[in-house]
N, C-alpha and C positions, 0 to 999 in steps of 0.2 A: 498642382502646387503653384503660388502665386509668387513673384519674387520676392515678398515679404516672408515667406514661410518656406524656401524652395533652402532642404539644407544643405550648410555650406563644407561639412565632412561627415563622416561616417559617424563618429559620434554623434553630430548635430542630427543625423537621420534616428538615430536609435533613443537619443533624449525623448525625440518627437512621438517617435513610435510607443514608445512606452506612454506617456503621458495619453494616445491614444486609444492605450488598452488600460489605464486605468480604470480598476476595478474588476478587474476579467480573473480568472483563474489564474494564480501565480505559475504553477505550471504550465499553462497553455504561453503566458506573459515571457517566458524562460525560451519556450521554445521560440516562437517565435522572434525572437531578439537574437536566436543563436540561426538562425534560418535565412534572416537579416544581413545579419553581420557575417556572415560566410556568406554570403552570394554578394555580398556589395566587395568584399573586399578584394573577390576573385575576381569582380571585372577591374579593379583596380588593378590590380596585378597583371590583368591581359593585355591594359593598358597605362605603360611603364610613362609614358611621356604627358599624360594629360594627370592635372593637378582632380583630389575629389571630387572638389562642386562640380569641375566640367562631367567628371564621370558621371554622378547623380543627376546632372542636369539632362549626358545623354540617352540613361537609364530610364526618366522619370515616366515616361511613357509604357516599358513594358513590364518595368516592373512597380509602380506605382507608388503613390505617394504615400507617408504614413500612415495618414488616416483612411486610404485606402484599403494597405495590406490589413489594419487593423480590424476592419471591417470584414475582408474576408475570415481571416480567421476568427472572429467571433460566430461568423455563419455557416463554416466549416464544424465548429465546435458544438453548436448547437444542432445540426446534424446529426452529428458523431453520437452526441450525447442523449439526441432521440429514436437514434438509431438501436441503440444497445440498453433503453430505459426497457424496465420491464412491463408486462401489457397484464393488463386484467383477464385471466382468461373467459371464456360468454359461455353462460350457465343455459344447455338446454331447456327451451320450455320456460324460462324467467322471464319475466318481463322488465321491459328497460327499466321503470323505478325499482324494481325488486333488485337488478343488477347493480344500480348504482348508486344504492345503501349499502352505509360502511356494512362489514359485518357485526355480528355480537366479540363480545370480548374474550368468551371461551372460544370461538373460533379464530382468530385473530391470535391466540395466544399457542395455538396450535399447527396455526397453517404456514408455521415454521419451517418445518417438516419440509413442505414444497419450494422455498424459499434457497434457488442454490446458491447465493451471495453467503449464507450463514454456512453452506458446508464449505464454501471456500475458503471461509475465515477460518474454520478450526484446524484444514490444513496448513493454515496460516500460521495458528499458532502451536499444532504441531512440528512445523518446521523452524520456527523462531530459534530451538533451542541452538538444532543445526547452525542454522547460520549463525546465531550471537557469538556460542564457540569460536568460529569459523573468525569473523569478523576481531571480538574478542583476543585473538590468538597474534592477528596480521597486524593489529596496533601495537600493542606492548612486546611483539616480536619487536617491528622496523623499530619504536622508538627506542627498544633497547637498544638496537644494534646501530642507529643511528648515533646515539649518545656513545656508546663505546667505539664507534669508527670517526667519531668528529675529530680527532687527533690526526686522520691523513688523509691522505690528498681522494681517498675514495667514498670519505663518509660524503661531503655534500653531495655526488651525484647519485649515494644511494637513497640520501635522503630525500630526495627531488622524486627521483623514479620510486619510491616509498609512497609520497602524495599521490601524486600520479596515480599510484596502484589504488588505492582508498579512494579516491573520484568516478574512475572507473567501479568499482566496487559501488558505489553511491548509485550509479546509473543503473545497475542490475536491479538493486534491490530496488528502486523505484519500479523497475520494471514489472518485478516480481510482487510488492502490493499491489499496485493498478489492476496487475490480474488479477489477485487473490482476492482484496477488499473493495475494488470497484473504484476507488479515488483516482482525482486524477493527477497523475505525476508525469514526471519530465521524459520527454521522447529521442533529446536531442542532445551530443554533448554539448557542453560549453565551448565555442572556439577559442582557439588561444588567443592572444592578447598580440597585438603588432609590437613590430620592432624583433630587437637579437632574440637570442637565448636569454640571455639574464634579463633581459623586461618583460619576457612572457613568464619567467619562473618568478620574479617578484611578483608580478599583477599573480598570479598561483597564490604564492604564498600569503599575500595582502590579504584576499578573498576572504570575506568570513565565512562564507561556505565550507572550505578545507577546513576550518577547526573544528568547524557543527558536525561535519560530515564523521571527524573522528571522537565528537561525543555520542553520537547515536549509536558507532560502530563497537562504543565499550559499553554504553546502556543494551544493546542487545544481547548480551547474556545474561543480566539480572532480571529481565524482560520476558528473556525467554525460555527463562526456568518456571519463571510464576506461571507466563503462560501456558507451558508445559505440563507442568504439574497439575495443575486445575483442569485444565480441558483432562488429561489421561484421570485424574482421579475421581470427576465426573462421569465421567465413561463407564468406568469399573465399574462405581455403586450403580448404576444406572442397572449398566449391563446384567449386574450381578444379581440385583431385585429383579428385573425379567426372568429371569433363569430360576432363582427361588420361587419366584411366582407359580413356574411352567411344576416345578418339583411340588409343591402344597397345593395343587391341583390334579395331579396325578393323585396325589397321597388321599386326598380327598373323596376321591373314588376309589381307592381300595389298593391302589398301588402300589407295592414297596420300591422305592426307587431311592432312595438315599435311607439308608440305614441312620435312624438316631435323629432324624429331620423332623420325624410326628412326637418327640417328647417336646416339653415346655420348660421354661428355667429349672424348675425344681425336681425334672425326671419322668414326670406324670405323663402318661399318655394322650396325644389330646384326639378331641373326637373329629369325627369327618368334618362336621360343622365349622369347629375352630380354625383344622386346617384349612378350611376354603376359605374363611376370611381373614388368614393369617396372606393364603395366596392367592388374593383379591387384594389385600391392602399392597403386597408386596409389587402386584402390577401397576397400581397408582402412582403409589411413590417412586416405582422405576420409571412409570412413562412420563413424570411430574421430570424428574431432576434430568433426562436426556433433553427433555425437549426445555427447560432453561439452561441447560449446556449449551444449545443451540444458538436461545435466545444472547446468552454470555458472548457466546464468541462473534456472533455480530456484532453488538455491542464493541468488543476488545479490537475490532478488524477496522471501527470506524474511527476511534480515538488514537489507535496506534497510527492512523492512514496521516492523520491531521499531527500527531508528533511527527512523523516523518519528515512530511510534509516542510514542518515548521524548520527542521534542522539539514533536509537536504537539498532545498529547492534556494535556488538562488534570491535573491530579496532584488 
């Protein structure tokens, strides 16, 4: 840092800092600032008698300049994030060109199936409903009881620890996408804001983060019913066409396995014939709609990752 650039408080280092991750992952941008801002502030605090600049000045060495730490952490990041990319697996017996042509599109449209990002999306969104309730329940609880305890002297500090509670809460569920849907989200809380009590709970409250935080937390129950419902109702038919399929295949060879299964709408008996392509179409159309259930919930894992994203991560 050169004395033109060398910052003159903690803010001034975190202005800098940002401006040198411009463009970077907002969540990575988050953590990093909150990684910052708690390790500068604690050597301030080790040492009570020296003003910031002197502190950053005699920091600047081990813990580095903005566009230093900036620099690590984008090559940390890009590490991390080739660390955990997924790899093509090598086709015995192929040869490199044969390997590294895309596939055909029926394949690609199948090899879903192997793809565990998509089944972690759909516990994604079989969990959504869970928590939307959950979340759901914790807002229009505090803010009712907020609003009806604002008349004494214990609603503001249950209102305060109410936020508080929804922040924390924000941090889980970031947690819990990043694993689910693979995005990347915030690792680190926010630290609080210097100064008393009441300039850390205002800079709280100022936050636009704390409001977004409790739009998302009411958006995830309308959210997570749709979700809910479509993933389990995909399922079923799916499921339930394999199953008919396995039934007018037996039938089809002479079986009696479901009584009243080998008539047709109007009662007729049908022949072996019909049933095997009654249970031939019924295995298509089941392995059809499982596997764009699949296709769906990745899909739903990536767009919900980026709404999150958008309402939980700090700007």
């Amino acid at each position: 840092m050169t004395a033109d650039t060398t910052p003159r408080s903690i803010d001034d280092y975190l202005a800098q800092l940002r401006r040198a991750l411009e463009g970077a992952d907002r969540a990575m941008i988050q953590d990093a600032l909150s990684d910052a801002e708690e390790h500068l502030r604690a050597e301030c605090a080790a040492r009570p008698g020296e003003s910031e600049e002197a502190v950053l000045r005699a920091i600047a060495g081990s813990y580095g300049s903005p566009e230093d730490v900036a620099a690590a952490y984008r090559e940390t990041e890009r590490t991390v994030q080739a660390a955990f990319a997924p790899t093509r697996p090598a086709v015995a017996g192929a040869s490199a060109a044969a390997a590294a042509s895309p596939p055909g599109a029926l394949r690609r449209f199948f090899s879903i199936w192997g793809d565990a990002r998509s089944w972690t999306s759909l516990v994604f969104m079989l969990l959504s409903l869970v928590t939307g309730i959950f979340y759901f329940t914790v807002v229009v609880t505090g803010v009712s009881l907020s609003l009806g305890l604002a008349i004494l002297i214990i609603g503001v500090p249950f209102f305060v620890a109410f936020i508080g509670f929804t922040r924390v809460l924000a941090l889980v569920e970031g947690r819990l996408i990043e694993g689910l849907t693979g995005e990347r989200m915030p690792r680190r809380a926010t630290p609080t804001a210097p100064g008393g009590l009441l300039a850390r709970i205002g800079a709280m409250l100022r936050a636009t983060r704390t409001w977004t935080t409790l739009v998302y937390q009411l958006l995830m129950l309308p959210l997570g019913t749709v979700y809910f419902t479509v993933a389990i109702t995909l399922a079923a038919l799916g499921l339930g066409l394999l199953g008919g399929s396995i039934v007018g295949l037996l039938q089809a060879l002479g079986f009696e396995v479901v009584d009243g299964w080998h008539t047709s709408v109007d009662g007729t008996p049908l022949t072996g014939l019909e049933a095997l392509g009654v249970g031939l179409a019924s295995l298509v159309i089941g392995a059809l709609l499982l596997t764009a259930m699949l296709h769906l919930a990745r899909l739903v894992g990536r767009i919900h990752a980026r709404i999150a994203k958008q309402l939980l991560v700090a700007d």
